[in-house]
DRENVEXKOL-323304 format. One line per 10 residues: number of its first residue (from 1); for each residue x, y, z of C-alpha. Coordinates in pm, 1 decimal. Layout:
N
NUM	X,Y,Z  ...
This chain:
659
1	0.0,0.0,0.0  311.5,226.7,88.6  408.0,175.4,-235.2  136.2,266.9,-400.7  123.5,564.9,-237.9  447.9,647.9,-312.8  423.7,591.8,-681.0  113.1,805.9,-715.1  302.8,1074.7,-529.6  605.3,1084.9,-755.2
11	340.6,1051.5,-1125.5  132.0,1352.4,-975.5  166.3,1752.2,-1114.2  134.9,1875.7,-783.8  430.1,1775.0,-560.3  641.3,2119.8,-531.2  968.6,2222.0,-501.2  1137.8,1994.4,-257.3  1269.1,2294.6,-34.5  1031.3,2544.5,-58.0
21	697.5,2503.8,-144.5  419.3,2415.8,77.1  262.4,2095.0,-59.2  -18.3,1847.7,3.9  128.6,1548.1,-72.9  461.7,1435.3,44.4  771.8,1501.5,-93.5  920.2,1191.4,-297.3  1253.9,1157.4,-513.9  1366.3,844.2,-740.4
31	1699.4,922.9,-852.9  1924.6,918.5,-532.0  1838.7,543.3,-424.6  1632.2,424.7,-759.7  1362.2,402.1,-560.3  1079.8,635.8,-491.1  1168.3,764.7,-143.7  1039.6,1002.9,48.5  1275.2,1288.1,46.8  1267.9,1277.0,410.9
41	1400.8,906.6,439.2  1706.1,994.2,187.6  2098.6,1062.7,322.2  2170.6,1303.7,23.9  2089.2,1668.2,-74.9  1779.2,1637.8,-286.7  1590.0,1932.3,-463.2  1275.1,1820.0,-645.4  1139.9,2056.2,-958.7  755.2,1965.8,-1052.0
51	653.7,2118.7,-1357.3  400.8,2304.4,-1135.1  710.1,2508.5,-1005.1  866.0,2530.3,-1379.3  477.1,2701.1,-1503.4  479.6,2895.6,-1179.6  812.3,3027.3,-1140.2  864.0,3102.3,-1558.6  1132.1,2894.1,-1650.6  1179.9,2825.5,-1966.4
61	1527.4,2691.2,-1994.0  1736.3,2437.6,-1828.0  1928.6,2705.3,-1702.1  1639.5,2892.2,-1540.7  1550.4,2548.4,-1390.3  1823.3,2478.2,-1192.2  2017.4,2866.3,-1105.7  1814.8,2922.7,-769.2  1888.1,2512.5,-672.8  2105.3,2476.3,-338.9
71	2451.7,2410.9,-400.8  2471.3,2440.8,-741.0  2575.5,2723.0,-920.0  2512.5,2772.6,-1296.5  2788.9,2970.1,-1503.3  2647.4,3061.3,-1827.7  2870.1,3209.3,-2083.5  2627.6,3417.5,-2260.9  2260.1,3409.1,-2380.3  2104.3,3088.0,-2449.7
81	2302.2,2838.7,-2668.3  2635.6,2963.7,-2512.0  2789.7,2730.2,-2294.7  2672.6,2676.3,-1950.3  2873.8,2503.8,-1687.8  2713.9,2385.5,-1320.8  2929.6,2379.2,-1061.4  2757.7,2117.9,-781.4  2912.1,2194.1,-440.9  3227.4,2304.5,-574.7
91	3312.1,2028.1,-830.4  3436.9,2048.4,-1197.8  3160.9,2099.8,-1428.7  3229.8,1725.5,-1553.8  3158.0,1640.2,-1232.9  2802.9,1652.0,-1246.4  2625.8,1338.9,-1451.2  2303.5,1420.6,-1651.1  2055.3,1165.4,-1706.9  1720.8,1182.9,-1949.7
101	1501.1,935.8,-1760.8  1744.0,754.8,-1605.6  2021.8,734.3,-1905.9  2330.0,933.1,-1947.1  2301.6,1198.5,-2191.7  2663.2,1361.6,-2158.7  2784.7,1451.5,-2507.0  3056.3,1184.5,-2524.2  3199.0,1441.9,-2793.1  3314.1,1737.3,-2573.2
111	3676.2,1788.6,-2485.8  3603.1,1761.8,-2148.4  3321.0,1516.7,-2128.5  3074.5,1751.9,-2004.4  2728.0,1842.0,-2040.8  2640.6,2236.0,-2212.4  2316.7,2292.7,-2005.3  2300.6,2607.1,-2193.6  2038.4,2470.7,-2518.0  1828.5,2271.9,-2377.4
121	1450.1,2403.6,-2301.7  1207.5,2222.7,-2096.1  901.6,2200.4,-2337.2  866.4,1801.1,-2251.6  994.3,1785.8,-1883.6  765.6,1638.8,-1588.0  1042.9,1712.1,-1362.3  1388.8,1772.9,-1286.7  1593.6,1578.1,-972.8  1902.3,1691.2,-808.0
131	2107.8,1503.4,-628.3  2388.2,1652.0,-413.1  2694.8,1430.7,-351.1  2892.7,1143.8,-416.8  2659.3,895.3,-641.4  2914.6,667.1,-867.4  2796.8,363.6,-667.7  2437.3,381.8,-855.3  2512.2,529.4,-1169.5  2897.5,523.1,-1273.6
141	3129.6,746.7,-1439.9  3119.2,1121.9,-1393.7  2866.2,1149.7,-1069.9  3153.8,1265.4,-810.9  2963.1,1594.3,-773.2  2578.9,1461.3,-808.2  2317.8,1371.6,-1028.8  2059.8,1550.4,-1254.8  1808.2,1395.7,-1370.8  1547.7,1516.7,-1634.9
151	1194.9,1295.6,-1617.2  1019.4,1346.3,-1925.6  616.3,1309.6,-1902.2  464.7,997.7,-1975.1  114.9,921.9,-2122.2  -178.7,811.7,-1895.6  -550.2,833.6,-1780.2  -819.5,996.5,-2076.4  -688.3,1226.2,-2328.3  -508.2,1499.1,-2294.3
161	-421.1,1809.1,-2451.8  -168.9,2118.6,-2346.9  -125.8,2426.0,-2495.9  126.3,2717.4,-2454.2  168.5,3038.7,-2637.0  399.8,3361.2,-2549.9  538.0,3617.4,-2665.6  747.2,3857.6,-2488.5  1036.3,4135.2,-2562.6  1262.3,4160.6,-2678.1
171	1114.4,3996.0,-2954.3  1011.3,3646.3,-2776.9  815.9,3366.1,-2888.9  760.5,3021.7,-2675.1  479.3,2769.1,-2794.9  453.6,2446.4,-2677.8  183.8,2131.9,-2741.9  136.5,1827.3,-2602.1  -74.6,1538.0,-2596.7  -85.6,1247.7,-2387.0
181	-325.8,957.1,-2241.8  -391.1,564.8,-2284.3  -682.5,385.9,-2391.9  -688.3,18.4,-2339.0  -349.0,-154.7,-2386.0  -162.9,133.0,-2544.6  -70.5,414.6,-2442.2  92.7,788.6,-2577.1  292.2,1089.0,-2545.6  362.4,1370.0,-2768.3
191	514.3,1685.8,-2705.6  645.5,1972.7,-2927.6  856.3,2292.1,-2855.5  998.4,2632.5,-2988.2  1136.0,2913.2,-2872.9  1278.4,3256.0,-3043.4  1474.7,3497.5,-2867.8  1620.6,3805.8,-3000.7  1852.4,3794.4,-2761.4  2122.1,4057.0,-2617.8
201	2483.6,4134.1,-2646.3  2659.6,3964.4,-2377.8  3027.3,4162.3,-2398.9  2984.7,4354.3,-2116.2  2889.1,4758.4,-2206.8  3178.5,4862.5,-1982.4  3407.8,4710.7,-2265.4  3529.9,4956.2,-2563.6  3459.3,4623.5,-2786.5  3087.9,4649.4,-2691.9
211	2899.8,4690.4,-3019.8  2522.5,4601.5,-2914.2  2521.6,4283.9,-3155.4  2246.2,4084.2,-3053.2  2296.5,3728.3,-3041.3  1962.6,3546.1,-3135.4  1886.3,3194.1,-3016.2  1586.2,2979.3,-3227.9  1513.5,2623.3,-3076.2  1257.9,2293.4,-3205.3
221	1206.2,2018.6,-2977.6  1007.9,1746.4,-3048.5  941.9,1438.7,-2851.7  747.5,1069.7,-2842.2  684.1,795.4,-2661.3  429.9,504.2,-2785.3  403.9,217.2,-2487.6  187.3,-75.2,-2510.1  54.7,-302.4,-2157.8  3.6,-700.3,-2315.2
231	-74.1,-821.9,-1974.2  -124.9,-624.6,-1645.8  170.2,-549.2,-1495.7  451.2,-531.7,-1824.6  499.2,-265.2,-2011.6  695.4,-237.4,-2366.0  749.7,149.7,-2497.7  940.5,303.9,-2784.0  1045.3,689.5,-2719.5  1198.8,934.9,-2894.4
241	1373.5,1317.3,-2782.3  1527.5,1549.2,-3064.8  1597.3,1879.2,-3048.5  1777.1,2132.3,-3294.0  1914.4,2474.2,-3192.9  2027.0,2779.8,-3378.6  2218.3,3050.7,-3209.0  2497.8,3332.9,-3216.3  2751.9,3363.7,-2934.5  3023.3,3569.6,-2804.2
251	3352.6,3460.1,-2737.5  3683.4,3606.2,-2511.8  3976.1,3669.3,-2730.4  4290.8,3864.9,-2731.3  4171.2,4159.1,-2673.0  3783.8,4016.2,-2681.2  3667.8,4126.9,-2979.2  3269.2,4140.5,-3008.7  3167.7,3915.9,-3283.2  2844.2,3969.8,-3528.6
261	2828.5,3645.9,-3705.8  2972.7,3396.0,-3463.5  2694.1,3078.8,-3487.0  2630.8,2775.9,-3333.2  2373.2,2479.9,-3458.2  2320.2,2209.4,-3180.9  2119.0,1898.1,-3282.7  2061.9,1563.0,-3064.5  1832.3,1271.9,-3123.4  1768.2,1014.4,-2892.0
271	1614.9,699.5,-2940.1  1493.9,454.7,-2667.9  1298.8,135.2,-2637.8  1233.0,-78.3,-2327.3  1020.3,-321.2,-2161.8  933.3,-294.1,-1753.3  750.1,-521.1,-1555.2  631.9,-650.8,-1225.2  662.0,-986.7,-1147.5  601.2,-1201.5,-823.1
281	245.9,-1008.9,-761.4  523.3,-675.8,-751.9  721.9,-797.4,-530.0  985.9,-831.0,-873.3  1017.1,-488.2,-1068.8  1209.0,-534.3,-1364.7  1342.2,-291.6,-1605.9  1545.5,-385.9,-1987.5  1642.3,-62.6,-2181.4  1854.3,59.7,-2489.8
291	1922.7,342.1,-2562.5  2108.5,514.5,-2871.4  2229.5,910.8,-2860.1  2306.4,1108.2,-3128.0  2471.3,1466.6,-3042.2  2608.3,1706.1,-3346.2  2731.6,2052.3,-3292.9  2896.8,2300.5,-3526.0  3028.0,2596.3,-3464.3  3191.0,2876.2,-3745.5
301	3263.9,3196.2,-3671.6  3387.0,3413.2,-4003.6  3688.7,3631.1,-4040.0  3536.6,3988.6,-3938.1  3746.7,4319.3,-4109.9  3710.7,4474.0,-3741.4  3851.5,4140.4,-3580.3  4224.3,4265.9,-3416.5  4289.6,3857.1,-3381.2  4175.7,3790.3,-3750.8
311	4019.3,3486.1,-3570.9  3822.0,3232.2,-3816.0  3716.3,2870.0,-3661.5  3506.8,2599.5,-3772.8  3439.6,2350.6,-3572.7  3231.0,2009.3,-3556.4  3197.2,1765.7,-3229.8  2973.6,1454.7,-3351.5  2901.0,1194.2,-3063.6  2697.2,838.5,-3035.0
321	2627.0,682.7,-2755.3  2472.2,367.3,-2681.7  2336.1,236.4,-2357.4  2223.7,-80.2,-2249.1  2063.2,-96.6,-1870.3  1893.9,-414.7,-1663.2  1726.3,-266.6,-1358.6  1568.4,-447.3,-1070.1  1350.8,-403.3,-762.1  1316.3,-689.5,-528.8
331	1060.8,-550.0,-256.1  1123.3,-813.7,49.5  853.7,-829.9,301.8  781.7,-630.7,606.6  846.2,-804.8,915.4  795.6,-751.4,1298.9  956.1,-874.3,1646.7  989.3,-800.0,1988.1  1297.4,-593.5,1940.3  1236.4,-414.7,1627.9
341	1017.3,-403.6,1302.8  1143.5,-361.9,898.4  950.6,-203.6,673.3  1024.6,-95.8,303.4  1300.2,-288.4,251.6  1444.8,-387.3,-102.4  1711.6,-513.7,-308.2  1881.0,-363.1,-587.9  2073.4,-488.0,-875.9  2176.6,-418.7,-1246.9
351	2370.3,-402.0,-1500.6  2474.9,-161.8,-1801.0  2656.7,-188.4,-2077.1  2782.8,195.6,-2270.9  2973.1,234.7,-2615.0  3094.7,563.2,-2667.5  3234.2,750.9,-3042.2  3383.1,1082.8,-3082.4  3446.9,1223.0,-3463.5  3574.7,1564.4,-3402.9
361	3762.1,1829.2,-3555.0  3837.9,2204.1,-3524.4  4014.1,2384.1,-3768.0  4108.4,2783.2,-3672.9  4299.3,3053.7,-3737.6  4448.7,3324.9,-3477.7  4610.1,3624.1,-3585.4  4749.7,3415.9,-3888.6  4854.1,3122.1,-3680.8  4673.0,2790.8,-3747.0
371	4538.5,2552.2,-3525.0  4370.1,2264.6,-3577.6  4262.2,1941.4,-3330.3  4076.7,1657.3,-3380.8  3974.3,1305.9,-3231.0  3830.1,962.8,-3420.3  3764.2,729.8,-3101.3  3568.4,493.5,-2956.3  3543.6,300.6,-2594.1  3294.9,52.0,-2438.5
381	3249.4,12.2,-2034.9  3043.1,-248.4,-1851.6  2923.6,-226.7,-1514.6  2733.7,-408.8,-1201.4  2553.0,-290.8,-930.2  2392.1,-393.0,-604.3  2204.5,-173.8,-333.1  1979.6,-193.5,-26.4  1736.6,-14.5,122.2  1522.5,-95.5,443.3
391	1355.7,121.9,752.4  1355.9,-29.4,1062.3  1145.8,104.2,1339.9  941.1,345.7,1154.4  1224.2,591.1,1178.3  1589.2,475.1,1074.8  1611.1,392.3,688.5  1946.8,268.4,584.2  2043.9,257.2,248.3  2395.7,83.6,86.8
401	2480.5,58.0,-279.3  2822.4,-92.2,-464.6  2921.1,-56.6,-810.0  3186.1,-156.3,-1047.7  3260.3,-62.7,-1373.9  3489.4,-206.2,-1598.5  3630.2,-8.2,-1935.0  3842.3,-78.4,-2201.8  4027.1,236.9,-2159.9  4061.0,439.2,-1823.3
411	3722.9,347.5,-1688.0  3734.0,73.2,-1385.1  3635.7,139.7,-1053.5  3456.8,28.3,-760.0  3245.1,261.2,-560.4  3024.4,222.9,-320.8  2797.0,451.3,-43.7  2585.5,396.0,248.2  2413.7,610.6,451.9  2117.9,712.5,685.9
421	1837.6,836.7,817.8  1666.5,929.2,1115.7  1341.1,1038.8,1223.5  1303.2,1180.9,1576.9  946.4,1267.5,1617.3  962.6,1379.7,1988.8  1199.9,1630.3,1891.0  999.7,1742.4,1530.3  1358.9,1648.7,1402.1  1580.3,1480.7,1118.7
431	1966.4,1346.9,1092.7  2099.0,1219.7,821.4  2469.0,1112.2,727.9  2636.3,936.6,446.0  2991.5,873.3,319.9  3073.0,735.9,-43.9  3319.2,756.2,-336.0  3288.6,822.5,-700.5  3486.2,873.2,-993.4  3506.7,1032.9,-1351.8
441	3683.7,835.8,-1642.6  3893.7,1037.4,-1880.3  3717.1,1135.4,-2205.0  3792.9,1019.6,-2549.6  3987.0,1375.6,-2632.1  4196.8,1331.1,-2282.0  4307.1,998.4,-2409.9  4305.4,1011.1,-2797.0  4282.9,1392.1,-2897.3  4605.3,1574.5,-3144.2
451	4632.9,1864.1,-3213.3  4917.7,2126.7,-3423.0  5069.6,2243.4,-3101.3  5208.2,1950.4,-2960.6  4887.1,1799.2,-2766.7  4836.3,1395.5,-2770.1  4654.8,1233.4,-2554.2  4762.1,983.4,-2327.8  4513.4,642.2,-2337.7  4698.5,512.6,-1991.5
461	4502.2,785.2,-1772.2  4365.3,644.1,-1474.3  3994.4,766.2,-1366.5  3951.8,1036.0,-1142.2  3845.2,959.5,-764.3  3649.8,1096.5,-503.5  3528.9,1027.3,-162.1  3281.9,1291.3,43.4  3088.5,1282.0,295.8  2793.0,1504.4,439.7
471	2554.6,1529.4,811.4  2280.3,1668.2,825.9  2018.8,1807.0,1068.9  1631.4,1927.8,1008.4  1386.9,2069.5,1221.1  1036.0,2130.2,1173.6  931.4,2422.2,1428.7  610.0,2465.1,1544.4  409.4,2781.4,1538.0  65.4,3027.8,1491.1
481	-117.3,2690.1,1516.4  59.0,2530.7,1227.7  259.9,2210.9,1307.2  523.2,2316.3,1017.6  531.7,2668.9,1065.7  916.0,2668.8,969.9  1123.4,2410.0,870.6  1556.6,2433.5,907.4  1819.0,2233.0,730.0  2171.2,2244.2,751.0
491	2424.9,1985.9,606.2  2790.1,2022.1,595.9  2987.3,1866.8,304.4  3339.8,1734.1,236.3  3463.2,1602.2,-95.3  3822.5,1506.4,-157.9  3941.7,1444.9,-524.9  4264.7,1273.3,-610.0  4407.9,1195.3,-942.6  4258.6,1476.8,-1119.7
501	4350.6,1487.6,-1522.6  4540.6,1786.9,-1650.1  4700.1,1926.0,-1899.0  5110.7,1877.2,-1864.0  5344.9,2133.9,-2055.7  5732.2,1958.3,-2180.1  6010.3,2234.6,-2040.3  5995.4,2460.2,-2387.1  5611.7,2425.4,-2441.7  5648.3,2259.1,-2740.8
511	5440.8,1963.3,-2648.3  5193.2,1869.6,-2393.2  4957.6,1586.0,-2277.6  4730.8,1435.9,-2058.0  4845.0,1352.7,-1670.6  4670.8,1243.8,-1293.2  4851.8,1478.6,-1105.4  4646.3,1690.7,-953.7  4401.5,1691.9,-621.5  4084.7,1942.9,-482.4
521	3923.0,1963.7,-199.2  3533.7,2125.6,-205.2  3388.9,2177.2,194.3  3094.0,2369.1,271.8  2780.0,2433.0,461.2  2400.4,2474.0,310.4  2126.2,2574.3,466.5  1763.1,2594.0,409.4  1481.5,2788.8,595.6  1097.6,2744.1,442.8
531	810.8,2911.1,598.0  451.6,2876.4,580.4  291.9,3140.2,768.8  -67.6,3046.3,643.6  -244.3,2883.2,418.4  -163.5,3103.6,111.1  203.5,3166.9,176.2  515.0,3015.0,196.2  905.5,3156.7,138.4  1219.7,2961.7,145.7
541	1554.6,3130.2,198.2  1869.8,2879.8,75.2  2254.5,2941.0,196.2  2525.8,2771.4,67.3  2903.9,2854.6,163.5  3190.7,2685.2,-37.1  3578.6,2637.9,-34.6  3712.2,2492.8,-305.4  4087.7,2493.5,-336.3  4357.4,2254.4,-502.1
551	4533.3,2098.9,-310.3  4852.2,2172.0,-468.4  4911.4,2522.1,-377.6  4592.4,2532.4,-190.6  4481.8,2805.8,-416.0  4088.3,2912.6,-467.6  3920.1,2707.0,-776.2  3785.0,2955.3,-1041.4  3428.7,3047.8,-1056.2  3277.2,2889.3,-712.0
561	3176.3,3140.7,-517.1  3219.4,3125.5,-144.7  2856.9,3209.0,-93.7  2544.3,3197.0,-269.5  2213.6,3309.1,-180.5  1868.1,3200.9,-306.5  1542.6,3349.0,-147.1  1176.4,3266.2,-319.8  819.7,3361.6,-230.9  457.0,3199.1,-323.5
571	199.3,3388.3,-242.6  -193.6,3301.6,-351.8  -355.8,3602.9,-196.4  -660.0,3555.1,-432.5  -839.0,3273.9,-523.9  -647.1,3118.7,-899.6  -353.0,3422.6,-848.9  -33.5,3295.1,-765.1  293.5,3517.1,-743.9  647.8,3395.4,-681.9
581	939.5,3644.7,-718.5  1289.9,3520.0,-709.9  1609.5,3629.9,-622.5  1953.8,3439.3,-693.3  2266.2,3656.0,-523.4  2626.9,3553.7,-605.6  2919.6,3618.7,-387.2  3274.9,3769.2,-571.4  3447.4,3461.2,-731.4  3812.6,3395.9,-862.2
591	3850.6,3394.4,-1216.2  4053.8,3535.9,-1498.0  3977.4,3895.1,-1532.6  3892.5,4096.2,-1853.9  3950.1,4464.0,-1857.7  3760.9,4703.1,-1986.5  3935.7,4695.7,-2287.4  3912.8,4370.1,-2333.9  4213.2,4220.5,-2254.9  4313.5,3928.3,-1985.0
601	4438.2,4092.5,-1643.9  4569.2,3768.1,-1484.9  4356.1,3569.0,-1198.4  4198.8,3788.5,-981.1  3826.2,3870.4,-781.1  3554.0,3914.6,-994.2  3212.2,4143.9,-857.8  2928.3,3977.0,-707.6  2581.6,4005.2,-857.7  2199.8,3969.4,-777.5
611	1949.5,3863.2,-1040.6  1566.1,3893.0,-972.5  1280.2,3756.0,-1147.9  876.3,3770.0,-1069.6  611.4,3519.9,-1217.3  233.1,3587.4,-1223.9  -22.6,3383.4,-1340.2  -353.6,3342.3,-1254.2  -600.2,3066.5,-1365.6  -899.7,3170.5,-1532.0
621	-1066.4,2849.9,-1517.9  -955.0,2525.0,-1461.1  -812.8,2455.8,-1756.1  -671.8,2812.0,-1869.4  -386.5,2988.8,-1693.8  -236.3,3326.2,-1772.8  72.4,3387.2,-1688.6  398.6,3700.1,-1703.3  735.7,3634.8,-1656.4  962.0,3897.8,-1569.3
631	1376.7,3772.1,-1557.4  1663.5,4022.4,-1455.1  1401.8,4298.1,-1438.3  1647.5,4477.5,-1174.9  1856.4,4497.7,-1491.1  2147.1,4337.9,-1316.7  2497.4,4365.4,-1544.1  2612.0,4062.2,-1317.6  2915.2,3856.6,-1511.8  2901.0,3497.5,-1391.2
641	3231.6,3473.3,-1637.5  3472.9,3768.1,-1639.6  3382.2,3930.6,-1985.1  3073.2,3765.1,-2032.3  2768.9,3952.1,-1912.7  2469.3,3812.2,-1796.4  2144.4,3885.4,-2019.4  1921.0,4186.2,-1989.5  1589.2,4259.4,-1866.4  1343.3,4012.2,-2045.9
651	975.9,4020.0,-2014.7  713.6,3686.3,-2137.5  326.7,3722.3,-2164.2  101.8,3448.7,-2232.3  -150.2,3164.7,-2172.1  -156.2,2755.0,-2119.4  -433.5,2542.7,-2187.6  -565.0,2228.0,-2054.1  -826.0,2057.1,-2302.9
């Protein structure tokens, strides 16, 4: 019954933001134990995005998703379809593993084997899960920071149809359709996207470069998923995500020169078909998925007369990935004695099986010197896992999990995690603790990339390794006749990194490759405060402090901030009205500085900056909402990179429909 309760939870529109948002049903996360838990019961930082918060708070981007998220902080390098790194409690940006449902979707083309959250838009999402920490031992390679993972909406129930239309300045267009439902054995999901943005110039106006060249970003997203139920219980599907972007960017140079025709087009297509079921009267969930990824981006940016550098570049990264995965859920039953009662208790095991290609070339041109680079690679991994989960005594819930992956090249590792949870009612309290290690194998370019200055990769890199740790401690505090009046979190973090892959220079420069030489440490505190004076209002007010330093010299790593700041409001003072301003404040940052005439200044402290936003809508009827988004409308000139401004004041006006 538990179960059941649990699964309904995690299908339904209306759980809300995990830390934030006062809710009626309780709050329940998948991703950090691959089972739905309440968020409660789990030894990890979790933050939980419905797609109610993503209609009520405006966002329209991946990026707007996750920048007001605890502990992560989101450096975009431009307007959409520049490149946008997250930084999850002060590790690398390849630290952080993104899954679509459950399957890595890093592009296994990029340099560093990272994910660019800066295209993607959220036109098909259901919701987006964060988890904070350590969490190689459930899902492999590159999870030493966390996990994000984006849940796509599935069809169910009678027909249904969505609607939205916008249009905004400057010059703003975002419509999105869906349609989803099931009627007898089958079952369907369709959803389609677009957004146009004019766009701003993100040199930074204080530059003498700064020209005012917009850079426009155009985006199409499509997605479907057909699923068929032959007998109660199993389920076979076929699903398919593409999306195609169009975009200009800026770029830093020497001096930074501000482009008008630098372009970008970013394509992926992803293909998936499966088969789940529940065997044993449910007692078995089983799970048998593959997976094929298709990633293709090109970048050229044309010699400009005005150009000091006389750059031109073109440059192609093409990526497949295929992914195999064998999930199960053995759900053992509850017992009872005289000295202590299990409930909730399962088993966990799988395996996966991931083929990786890289054909990739950039050819450029600086100042009349030319450089080109390029990669033609492939590697395969397999890996096992095995995990448990119980509660005993209606308050401690343990959880352990062990992993190892095996690679052709650079990727084996064991990892493993355990941790808990504990419920002390008498005290309206919550502890939580859990210690675990990760790693990150070296991409295809760190072991096989060339290029005309001397680079070669080196194919005997080890993996990168982690271990962290993180306690916990929540309170729910009583007050004005409300039993959750406020509710306080704090958890302190430790991560330790060894064996990090960098770039190593011979003694005249001439050459270079590929080395584990070097170590970080990332330590830090976040806290959360949520209040719900009444009925129709709640606020939530996030604090997260970081040091992050290598080890080596024990010098500050660039771009984490030692504090960030994160304060939201929802207020229904009307019946249908809902408003929910947001501010996101960053703290100064080390980074390399640009002057204001464009030109690198060596490593030094870049400003802080505030960004605020404000989301109205109000439902008409049931099944017609109006809504206007307001983003940066304190007209912030915040640079989250050092020469690289953060996008104007942008304004969105429009309605969604529920048929």
């Amino acid at each position: 019954m538990r179960r059941m309760l649990l699964a309904c939870a995690l299908c339904s529109p209306t759980i809300a933001f995990a830390q934030g948002s006062l809710t009626t049903l309780p709050d329940i996360a998948v991703t950090a134990t691959r089972i739905p838990t309440l968020i409660e019961q789990i030894p990890a930082g979790v933050t939980v995005i419905t797609r109610e918060t993503i209609d009520e708070r405006g966002y329209t981007t991946l990026v707007d998703a996750l920048s007001a998220v605890p502990g992560l902080r989101v450096v975009q390098s431009g307007g959409p379809g520049g490149n946008a790194s997250v930084f999850l409690r002060g590790t690398n940006s390849n630290h952080v593993l993104v899954l679509r449902d459950g399957v890595p979707i890093s592009d296994p083309s990029d340099p560093g084997a990272a994910f660019n959250f800066g295209v993607d838009t959220l036109a098909d999402v259901a919701r987006i899960e964060v988890v904070r920490g350590p969490m190689s031992a459930l899902y492999g390679s590159g999870a030493i920071g966390g996990v994000i993972n984006l849940i796509t909406r599935h069809g169910a129930g009678a027909a249904t149809g969505t609607v939205e239309l916008a249009v905004g300045a400057p010059r703003a267009l975002v419509a999105n359709a869906g349609l989803s439902g099931s009627t007898g054995r089958f079952d369907y999901r369709l959803n389609l996207g677009t957004q146009a943005l004019r766009g701003f110039d993100t040199t930074p106006q204080r530059e003498s470069v700064y020209t005012g060249a917009r850079n426009p970003y155009r985006d199409q997203t499509a997605s479907l998923e057909l699923g068929v139920t032959p007998v109660e219980g199993t389920r076979a599907f076929v699903a398919l995500n593409t999306r195609s972007a169009l975009f200009n960017v800026d770029e830093l140079g020497y001096p930074s020169y501000d482009a008008q025709n630098y372009r970008g087009h970013d394509s992926t297509l992803q293909g998936r078909i499966g088969i789940t079921s529940d065997l044993l009267d449910g007692a078995w969930e089983t799970a048998l998925n593959l997976s094929q990824l298709s990633t293709d981006r090109h970048y050229i940016e044309p010699q400009e007369a005005a150009d000091p550098n006389a750059t031109f570049s073109d440059t192609r990264y093409r990526g497949r990935q295929t992914t195999l995965q064998w999930n199960n859920t053995l759900h053992l039953p509850d017992w009872d004695a005289d000295w202590g009662a299990a409930h909730d208790s399962a088993v966990l095991f799988g395996y996966q099986h991931v083929t990786a290609s890289s054909s990739s070339s950039e050819n450029a041109n600086f100042g009349g010197a030319p450089y080109t680079s390029a990669i033609n690679a492939n590697s395969a991994a397999d890996a096992g896992h095995i995990g448990v989960q119980t509660t005993l005594a209606h308050r401690l819930t343990l959880t352990a999990d062990g992993r190892e992956d095996a690679g052709r090249y650079g990727g084996s590792a064991f990892t493993w995690r355990g941790g808990a949870s504990l419920a002390v009612p008498e005290a309206w309290s919550r502890l939580k603790a859990s210690y675990g290690t990760a790693f990150r194998a070296p991409s295809l370019f760190d072991m096989f990339g060339t290029d005309t200055y001397g680079y070669v990769g080196n194919p005997k890199l080890r993996p990168e390794h982690s271990q962290g740790w993180e306690i916990g401690y929540a309170v729910d505090l009583p007050g004005l006749g409300r039993k959750d009046l406020a509710t306080l979190e704090v958890t302190y973090f430790d991560n330790d990194i060894r064996d990090m892959i960098i770039t190593v220079f011979n003694s005249s420069y001439t050459a270079s490759t590929t080395q584990n030489i070097s170590r970080a440490r990332s330590k830090g505190v976040e806290a959360m405060l949520t209040l719900r004076p009444t009925a129709w209002l709640d606020a939530s007010l996030s604090y997260t402090n970081t040091d992050a330093r290598n080890l080596a010299d024990h010098s500050v790593l660039l771009r984490r901030p030692t504090d960030q700041v994160t304060a939201s409001l929802r207020a229904s003072p009307l019946p249908g009205l809902t408003i929910t301003p947001e501010l996101v404040y960053t703290s100064t940052f080390h980074d390399f500085l640009i002057d204001d005439f464009g030109y690198q200044n060596g490593v030094g402290i870049a400003k802080a900056g505030t960004i605020l936003n404000l989301t109205v809508t109000y439902a008409v009827t049931p099944q017609i909402t109006l809504f206007a988004t307001g983003r940066n409308i304190g007209t912030s000139k915040f640079e989250p990179v050092s020469g690289l401004q953060t996008p104007g004041p942008q304004a969105l006006a429009g309605l969604r429909a529920r048929f």
